[in-house]
C-alpha positions in Angstrom: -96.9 -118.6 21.2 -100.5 -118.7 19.4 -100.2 -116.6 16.3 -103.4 -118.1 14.8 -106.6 -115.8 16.1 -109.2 -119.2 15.5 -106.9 -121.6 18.3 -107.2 -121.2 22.0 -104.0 -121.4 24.0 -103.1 -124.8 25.2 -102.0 -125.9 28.5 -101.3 -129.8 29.7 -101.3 -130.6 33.4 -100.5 -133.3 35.4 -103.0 -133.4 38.2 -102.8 -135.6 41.9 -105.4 -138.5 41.3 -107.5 -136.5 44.0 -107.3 -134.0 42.2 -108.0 -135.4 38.7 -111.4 -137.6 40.3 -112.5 -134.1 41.8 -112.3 -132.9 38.1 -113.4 -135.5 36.4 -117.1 -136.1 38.5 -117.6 -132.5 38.6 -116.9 -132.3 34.7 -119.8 -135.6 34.5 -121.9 -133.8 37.1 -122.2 -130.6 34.6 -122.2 -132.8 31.7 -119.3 -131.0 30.3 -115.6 -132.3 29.5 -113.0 -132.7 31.9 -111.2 -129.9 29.3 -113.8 -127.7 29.4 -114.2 -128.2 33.4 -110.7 -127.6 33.9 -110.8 -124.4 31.5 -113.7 -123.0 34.1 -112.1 -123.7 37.5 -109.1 -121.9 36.2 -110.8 -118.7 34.7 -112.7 -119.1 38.0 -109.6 -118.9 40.1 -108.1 -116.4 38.7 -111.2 -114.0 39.0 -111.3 -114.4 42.3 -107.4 -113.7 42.3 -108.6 -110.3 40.5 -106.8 -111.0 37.4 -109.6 -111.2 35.3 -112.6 -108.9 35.8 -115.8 -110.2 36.9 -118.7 -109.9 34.4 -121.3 -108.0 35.8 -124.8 -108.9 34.0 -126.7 -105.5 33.2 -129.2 -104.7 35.5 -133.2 -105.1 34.8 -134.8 -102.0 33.8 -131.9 -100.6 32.5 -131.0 -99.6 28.9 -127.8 -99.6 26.8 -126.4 -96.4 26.4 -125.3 -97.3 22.8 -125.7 -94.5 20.4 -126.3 -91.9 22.8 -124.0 -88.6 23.1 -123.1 -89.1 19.2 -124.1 -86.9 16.9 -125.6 -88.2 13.7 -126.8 -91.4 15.4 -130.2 -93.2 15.1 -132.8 -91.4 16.9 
């Protein structure tokens, strides 16, 4: 268990030497890591499992609605 906030859990895998080539060209095609690869493909997969939600950019022309509906706020 990660009781320190500033450390990001760790996981090791073993990986099929397919798998690990796959990995480790995509990780030189993005000029990233092969850590940092694998850290996306999972997040990746598990969005599209819907266990994480998908970030939604805002939409142009839109504004924040921070600050609204609160009384004594900046106007």
């Amino acid at each position: 268990m990660n009781t320190d906030e500033s450390m990001s859990g760790r996981v090791n895998v073993v990986l099929s030497d397919d798998l690990y080539e796959l990995v480790k060209d995509l990780a030189e095609a993005e000029q990233r890591s092969q850590s940092q690869m694998t850290a996306i493909l999972v997040k990746e997969a598990l969005t599209a499992r819907g266990m994480i939600p998908q970030n939604k950019p805002p939409t142009a022309g839109t504004s924040s609605s921070k600050g609204r509906g609160k009384k004594g706020g900046d106007e």
